[in-house]
N, CA, C and O atoms as a DFTB+ gen file, in Angstrom:
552 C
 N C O
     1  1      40.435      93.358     130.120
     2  2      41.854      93.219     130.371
     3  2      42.260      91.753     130.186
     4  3      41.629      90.804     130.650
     5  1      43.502      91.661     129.378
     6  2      43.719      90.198     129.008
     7  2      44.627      89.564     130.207
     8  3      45.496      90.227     130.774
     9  1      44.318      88.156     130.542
    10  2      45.230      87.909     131.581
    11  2      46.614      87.232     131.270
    12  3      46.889      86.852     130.131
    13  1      47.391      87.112     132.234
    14  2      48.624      86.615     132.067
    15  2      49.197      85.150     131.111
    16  3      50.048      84.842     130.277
    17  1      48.118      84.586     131.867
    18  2      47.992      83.060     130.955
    19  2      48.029      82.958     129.692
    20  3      48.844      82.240     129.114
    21  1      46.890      83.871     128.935
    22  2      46.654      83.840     127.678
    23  2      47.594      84.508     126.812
    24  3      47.554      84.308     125.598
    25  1      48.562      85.400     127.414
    26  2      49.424      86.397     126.781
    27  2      50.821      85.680     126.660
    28  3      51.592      86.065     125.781
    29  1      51.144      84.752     127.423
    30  2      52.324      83.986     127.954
    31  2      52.217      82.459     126.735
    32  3      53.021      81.932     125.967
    33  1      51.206      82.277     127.001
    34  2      50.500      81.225     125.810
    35  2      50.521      81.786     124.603
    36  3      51.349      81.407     123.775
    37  1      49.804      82.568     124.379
    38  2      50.648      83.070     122.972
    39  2      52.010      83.259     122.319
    40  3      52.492      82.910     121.241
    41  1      52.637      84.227     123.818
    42  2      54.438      83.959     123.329
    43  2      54.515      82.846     123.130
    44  3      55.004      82.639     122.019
    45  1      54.195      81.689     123.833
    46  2      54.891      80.511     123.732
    47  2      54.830      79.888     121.969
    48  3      55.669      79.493     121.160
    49  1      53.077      80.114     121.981
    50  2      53.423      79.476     120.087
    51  2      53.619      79.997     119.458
    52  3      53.506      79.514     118.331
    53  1      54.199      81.783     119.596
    54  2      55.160      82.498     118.827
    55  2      56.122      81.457     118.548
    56  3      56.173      80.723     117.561
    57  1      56.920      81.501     119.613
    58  2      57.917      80.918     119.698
    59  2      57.817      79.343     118.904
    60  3      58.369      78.967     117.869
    61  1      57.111      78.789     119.609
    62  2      57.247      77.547     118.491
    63  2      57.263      77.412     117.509
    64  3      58.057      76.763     116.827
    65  1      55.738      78.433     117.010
    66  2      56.301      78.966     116.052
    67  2      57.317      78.839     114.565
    68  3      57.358      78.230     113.496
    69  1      58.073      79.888     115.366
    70  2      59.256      80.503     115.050
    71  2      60.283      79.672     114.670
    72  3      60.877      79.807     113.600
    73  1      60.594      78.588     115.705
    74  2      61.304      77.382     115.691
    75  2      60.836      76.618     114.956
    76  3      61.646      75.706     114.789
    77  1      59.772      76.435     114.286
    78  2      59.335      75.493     113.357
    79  2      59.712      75.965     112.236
    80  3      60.066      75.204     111.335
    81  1      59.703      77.460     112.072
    82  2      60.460      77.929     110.500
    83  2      61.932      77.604     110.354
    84  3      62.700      77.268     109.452
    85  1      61.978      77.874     111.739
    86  2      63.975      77.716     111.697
    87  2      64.429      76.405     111.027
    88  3      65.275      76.087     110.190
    89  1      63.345      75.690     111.880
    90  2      63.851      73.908     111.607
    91  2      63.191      73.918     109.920
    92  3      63.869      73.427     109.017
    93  1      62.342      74.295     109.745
    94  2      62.161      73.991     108.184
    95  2      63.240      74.426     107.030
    96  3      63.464      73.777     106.009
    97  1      64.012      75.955     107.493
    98  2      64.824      76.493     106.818
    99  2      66.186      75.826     106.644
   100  3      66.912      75.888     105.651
   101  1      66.455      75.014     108.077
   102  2      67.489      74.662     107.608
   103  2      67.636      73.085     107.316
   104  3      68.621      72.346     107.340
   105  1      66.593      72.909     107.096
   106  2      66.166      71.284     106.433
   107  2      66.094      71.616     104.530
   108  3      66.504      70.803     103.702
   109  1      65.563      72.798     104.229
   110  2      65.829      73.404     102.901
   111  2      67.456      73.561     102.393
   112  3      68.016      73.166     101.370
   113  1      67.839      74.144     103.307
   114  2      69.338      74.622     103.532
   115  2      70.055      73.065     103.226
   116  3      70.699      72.686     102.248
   117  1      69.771      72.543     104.132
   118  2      70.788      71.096     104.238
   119  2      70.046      69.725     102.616
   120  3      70.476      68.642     102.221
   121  1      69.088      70.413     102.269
   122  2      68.391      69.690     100.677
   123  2      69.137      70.104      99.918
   124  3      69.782      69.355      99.184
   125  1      69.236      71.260      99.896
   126  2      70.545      72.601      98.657
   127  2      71.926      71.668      99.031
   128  3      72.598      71.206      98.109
   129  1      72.140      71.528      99.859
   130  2      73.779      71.146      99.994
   131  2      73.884      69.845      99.287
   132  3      74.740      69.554      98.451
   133  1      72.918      69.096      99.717
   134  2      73.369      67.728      99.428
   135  2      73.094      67.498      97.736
   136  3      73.895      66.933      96.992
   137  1      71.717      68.094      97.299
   138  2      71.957      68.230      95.839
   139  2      72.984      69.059      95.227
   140  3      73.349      68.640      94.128
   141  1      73.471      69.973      95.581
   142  2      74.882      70.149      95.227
   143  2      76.280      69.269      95.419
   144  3      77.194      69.219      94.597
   145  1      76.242      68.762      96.371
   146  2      77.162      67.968      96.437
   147  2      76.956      66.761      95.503
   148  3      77.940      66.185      95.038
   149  1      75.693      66.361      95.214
   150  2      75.253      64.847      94.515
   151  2      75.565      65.786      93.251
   152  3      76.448      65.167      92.657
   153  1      75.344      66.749      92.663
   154  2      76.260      67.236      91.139
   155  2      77.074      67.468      91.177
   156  3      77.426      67.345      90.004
   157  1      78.147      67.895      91.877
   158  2      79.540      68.315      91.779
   159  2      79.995      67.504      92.470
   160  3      79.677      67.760      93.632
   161  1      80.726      66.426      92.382
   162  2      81.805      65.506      93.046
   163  2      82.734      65.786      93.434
   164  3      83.127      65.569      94.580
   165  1      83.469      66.488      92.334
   166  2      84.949      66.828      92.432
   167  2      84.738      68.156      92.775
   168  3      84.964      68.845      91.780
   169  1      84.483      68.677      93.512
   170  2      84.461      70.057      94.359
   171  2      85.106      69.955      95.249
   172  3      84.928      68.880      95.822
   173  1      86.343      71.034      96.011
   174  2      87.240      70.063      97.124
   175  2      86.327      70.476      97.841
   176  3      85.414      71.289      97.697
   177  1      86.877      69.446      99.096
   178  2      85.932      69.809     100.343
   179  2      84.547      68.529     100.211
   180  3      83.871      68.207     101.188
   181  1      84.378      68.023      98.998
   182  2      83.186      66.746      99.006
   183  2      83.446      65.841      99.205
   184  3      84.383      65.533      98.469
   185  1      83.151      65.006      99.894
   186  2      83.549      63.740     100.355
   187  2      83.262      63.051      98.606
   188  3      82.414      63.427      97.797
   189  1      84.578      61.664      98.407
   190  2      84.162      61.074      97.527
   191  2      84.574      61.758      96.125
   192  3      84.170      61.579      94.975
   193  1      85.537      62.611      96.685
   194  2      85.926      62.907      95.455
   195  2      87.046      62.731      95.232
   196  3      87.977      62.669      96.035
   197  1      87.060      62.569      93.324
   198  2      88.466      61.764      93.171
   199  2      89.544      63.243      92.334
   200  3      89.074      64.170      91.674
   201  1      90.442      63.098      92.534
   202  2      91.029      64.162      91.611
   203  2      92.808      63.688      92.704
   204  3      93.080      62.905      93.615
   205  1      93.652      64.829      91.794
   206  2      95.348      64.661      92.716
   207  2      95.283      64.311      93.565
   208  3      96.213      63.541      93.805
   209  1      94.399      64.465      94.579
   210  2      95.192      64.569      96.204
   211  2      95.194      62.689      96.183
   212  3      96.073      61.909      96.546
   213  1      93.832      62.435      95.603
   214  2      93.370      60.697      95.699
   215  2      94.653      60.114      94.732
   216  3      94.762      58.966      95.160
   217  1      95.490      60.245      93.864
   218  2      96.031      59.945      93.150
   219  2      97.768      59.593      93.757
   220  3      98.431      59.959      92.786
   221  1      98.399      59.280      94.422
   222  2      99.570      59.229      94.927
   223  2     100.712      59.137      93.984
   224  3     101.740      59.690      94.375
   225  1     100.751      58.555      92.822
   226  2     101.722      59.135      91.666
   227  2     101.276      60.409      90.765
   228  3     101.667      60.564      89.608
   229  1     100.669      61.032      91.240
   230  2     100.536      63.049      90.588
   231  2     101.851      63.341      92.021
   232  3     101.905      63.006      93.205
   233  1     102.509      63.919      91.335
   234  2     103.468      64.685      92.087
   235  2     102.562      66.171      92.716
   236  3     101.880      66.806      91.912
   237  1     102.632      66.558      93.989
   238  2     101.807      68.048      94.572
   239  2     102.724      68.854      94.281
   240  3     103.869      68.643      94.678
   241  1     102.399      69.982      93.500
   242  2     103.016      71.667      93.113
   243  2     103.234      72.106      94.727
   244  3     102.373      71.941      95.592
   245  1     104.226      72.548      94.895
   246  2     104.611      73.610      96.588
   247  2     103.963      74.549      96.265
   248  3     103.913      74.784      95.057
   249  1     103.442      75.178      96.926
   250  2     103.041      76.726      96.679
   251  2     103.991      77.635      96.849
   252  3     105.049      77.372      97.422
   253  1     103.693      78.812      96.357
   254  2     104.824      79.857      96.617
   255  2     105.216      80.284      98.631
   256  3     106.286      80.656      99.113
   257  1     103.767      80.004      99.401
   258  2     104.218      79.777     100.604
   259  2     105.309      79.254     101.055
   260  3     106.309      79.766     101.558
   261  1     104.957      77.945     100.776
   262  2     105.619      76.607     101.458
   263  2     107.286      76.479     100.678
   264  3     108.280      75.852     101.047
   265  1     107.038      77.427      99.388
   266  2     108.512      77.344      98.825
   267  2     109.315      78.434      99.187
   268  3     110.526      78.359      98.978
   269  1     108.794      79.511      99.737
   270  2     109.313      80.447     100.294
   271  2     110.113      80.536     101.047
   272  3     111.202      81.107     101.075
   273  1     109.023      79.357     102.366
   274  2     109.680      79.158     103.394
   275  2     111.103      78.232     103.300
   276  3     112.207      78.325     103.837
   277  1     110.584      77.439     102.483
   278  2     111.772      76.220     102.540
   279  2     113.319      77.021     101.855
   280  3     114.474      76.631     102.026
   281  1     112.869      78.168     101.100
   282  2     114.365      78.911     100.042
   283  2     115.052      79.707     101.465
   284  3     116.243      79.597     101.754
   285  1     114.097      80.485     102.242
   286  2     114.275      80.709     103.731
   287  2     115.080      80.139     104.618
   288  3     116.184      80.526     105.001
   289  1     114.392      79.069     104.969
   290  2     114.502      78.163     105.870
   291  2     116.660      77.479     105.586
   292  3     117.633      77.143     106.262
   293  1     116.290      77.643     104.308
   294  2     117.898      76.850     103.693
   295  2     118.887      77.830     103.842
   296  3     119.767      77.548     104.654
   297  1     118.985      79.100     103.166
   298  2     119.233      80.166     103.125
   299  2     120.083      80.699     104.642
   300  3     121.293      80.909     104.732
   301  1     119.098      80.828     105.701
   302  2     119.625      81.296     106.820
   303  2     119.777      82.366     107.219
   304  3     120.044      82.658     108.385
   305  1     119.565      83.440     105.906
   306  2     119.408      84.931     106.547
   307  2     118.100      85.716     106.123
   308  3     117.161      85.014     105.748
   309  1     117.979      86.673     106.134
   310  2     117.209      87.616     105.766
   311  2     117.119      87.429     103.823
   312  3     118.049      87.073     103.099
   313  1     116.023      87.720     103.491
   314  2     115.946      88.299     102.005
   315  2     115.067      88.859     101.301
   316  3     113.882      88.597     101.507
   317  1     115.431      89.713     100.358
   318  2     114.099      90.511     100.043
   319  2     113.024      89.620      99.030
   320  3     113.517      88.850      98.205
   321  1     112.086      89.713      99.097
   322  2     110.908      88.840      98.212
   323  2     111.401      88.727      96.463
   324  3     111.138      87.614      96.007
   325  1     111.937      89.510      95.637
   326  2     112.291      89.579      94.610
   327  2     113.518      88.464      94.667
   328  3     113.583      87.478      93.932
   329  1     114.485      88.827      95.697
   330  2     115.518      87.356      95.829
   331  2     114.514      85.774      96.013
   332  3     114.214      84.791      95.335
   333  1     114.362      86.135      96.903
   334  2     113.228      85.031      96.985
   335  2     112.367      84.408      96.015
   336  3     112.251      83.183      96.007
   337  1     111.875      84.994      95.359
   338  2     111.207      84.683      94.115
   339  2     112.070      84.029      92.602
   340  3     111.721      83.172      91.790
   341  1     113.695      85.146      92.735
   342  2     114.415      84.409      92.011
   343  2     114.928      82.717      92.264
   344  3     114.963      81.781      91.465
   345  1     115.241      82.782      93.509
   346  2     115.756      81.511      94.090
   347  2     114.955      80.415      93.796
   348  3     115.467      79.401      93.321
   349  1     113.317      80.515      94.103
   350  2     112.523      79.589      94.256
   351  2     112.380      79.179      92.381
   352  3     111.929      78.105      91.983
   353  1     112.757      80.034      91.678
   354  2     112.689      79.594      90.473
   355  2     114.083      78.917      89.628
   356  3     114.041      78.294      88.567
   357  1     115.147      79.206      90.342
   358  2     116.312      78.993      90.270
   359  2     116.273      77.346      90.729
   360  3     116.786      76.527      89.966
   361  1     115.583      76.852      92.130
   362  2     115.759      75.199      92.264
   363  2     114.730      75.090      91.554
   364  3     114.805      73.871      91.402
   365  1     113.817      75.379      90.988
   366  2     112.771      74.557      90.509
   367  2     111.363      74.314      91.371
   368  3     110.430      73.544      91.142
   369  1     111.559      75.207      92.382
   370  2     110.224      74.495      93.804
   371  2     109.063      75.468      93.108
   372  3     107.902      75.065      93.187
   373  1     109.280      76.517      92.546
   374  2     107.700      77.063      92.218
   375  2     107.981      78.562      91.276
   376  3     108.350      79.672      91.658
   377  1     107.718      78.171      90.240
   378  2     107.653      79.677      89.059
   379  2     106.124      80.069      88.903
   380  3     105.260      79.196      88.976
   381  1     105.743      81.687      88.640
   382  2     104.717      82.120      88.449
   383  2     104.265      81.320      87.383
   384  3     104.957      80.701      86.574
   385  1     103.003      81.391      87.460
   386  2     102.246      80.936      86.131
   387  2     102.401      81.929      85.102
   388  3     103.334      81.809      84.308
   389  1     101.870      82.570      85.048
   390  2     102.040      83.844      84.157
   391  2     101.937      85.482      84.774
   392  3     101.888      86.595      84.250
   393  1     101.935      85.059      85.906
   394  2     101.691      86.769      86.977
   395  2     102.581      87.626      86.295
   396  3     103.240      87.190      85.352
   397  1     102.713      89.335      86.842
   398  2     103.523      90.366      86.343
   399  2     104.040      90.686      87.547
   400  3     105.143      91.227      87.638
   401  1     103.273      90.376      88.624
   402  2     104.133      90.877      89.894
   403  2     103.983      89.489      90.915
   404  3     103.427      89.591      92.009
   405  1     104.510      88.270      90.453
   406  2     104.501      87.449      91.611
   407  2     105.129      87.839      93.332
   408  3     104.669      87.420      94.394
   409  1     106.283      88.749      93.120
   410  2     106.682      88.801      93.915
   411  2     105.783      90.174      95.349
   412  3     105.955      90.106      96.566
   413  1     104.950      91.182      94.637
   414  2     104.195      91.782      95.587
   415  2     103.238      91.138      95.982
   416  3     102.678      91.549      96.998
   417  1     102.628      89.675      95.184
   418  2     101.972      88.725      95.683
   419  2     102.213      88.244      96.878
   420  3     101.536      88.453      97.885
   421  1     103.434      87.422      96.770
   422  2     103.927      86.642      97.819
   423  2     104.276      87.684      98.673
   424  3     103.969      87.514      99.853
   425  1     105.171      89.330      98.201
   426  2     105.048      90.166      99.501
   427  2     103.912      90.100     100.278
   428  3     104.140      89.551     101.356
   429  1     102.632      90.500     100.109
   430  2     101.548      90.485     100.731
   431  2     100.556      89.378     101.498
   432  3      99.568      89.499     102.222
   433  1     101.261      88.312     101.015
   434  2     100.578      86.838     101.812
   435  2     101.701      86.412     102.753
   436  3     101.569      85.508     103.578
   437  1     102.858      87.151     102.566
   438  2     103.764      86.797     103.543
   439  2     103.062      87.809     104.835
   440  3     102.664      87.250     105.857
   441  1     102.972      89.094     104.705
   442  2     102.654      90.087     105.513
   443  2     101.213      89.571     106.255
   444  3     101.124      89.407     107.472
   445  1     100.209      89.368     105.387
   446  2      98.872      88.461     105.742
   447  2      98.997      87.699     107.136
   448  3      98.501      87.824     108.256
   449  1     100.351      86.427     106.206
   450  2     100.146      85.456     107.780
   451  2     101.019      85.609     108.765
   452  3     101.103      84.724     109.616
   453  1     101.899      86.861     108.839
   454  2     102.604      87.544     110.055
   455  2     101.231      88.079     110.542
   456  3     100.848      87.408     111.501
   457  1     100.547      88.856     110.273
   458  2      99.437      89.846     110.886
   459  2      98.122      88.738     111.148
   460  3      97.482      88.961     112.176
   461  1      97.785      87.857     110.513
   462  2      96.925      86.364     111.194
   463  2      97.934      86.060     112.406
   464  3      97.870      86.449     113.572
   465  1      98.703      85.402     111.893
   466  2      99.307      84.043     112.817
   467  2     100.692      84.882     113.944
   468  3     101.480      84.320     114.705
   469  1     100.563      86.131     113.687
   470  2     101.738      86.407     114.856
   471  2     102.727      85.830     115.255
   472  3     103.742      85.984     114.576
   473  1     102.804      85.040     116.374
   474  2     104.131      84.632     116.965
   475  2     104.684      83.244     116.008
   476  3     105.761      82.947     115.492
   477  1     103.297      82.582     116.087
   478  2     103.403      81.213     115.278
   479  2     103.198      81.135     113.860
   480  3     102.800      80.095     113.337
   481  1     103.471      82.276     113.147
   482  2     103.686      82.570     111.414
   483  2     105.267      81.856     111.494
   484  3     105.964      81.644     112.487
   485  1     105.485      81.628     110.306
   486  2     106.294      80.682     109.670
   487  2     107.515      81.805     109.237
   488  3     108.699      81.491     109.119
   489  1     106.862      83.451     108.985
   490  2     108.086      84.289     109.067
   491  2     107.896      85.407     109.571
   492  3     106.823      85.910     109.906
   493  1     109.085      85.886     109.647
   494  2     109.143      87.565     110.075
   495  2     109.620      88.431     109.217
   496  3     110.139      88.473     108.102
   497  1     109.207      89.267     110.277
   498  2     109.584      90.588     109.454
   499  2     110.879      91.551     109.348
   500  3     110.688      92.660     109.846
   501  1     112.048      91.354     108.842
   502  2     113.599      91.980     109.660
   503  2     113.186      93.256     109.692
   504  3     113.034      93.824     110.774
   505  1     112.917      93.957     108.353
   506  2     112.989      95.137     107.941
   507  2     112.151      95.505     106.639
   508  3     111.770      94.653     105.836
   509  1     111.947      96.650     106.539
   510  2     110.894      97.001     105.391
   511  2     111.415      96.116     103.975
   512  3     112.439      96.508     103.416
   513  1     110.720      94.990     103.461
   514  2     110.884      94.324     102.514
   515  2     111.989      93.277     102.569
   516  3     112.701      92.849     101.661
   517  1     111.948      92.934     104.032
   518  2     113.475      91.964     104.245
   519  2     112.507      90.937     105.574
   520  3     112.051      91.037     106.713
   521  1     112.612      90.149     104.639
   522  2     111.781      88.704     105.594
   523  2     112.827      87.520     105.807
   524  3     113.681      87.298     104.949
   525  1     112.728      86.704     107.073
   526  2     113.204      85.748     107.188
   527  2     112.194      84.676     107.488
   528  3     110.994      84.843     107.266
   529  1     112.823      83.288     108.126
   530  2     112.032      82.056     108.261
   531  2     112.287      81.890     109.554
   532  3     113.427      81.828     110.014
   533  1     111.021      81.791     110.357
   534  2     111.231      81.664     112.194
   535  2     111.989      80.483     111.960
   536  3     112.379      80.007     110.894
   537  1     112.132      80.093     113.110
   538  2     113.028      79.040     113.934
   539  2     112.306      77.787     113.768
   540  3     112.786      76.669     113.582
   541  1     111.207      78.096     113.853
   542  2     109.988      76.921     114.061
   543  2     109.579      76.250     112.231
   544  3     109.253      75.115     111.883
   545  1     109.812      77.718     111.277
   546  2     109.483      77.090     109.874
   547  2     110.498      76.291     109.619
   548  3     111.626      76.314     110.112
   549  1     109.927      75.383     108.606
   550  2     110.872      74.464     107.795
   551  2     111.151      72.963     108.209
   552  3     111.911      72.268     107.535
């Protein structure tokens, strides 16, 4: 019959073990990152990288979000995404690239960050296909 000691001692350098793979894996893990990062520079998210954002005379594109809100936000009432989409192309703040349905796009990322962000989303919902701009956007 084996005794307690020896059985307890064993878990233990299971365990160490175990933890010694962990720590090796993610010393592999963290080798992968950094040689990726040392080839790709301009990847966002890498420190040290140069591209628009580093550049202060590149003018930043609005996104169809942020232009949404602002055609919204000006606007003052309710509107359906197809208005919306006309408008935002009408001032100039953001035209599709070449999409066929920009506007069930932006329907659906509008709906997205109502159903993420709830109270503190940037819009609501009036009515089936009729969005406005909270109080708080803009």
């Amino acid at each position: 019959m084996k005794s307690k000691t020896k059985t307890s001692r064993a878990h233990a350098k299971g365990k160490k073990a175990a933890a010694a793979k962990d720590r090796a894996r993610k010393a592999v893990i963290t080798e992968i990152r950094n040689r990726l990062a040392a080839t790709e520079p301009n990847k966002p998210g890498r420190k040290g990288r140069k591209g628009k954002a580093d550049n202060p005379s590149t003018p930043t594109r609005l996104s169809a979000m942020n232009a949404a809100v602002q055609v919204l936000a000006e606007s003052g009432k309710p509107m359906r995404v197809r208005e919306i989409i006309e408008e935002m192309a009408k001032r100039g703040l953001w035209s599709s690239p070449n999409g066929k349905t920009p506007h069930a796009t932006l329907a659906a990322s509008i709906i997205r960050e109502i159903a993420a962000k709830g109270k503190e989303s940037r819009f609501k919902k009036v009515d089936r296909g009729l969005f406005a701009a909270t109080s708080t956007a803009g």
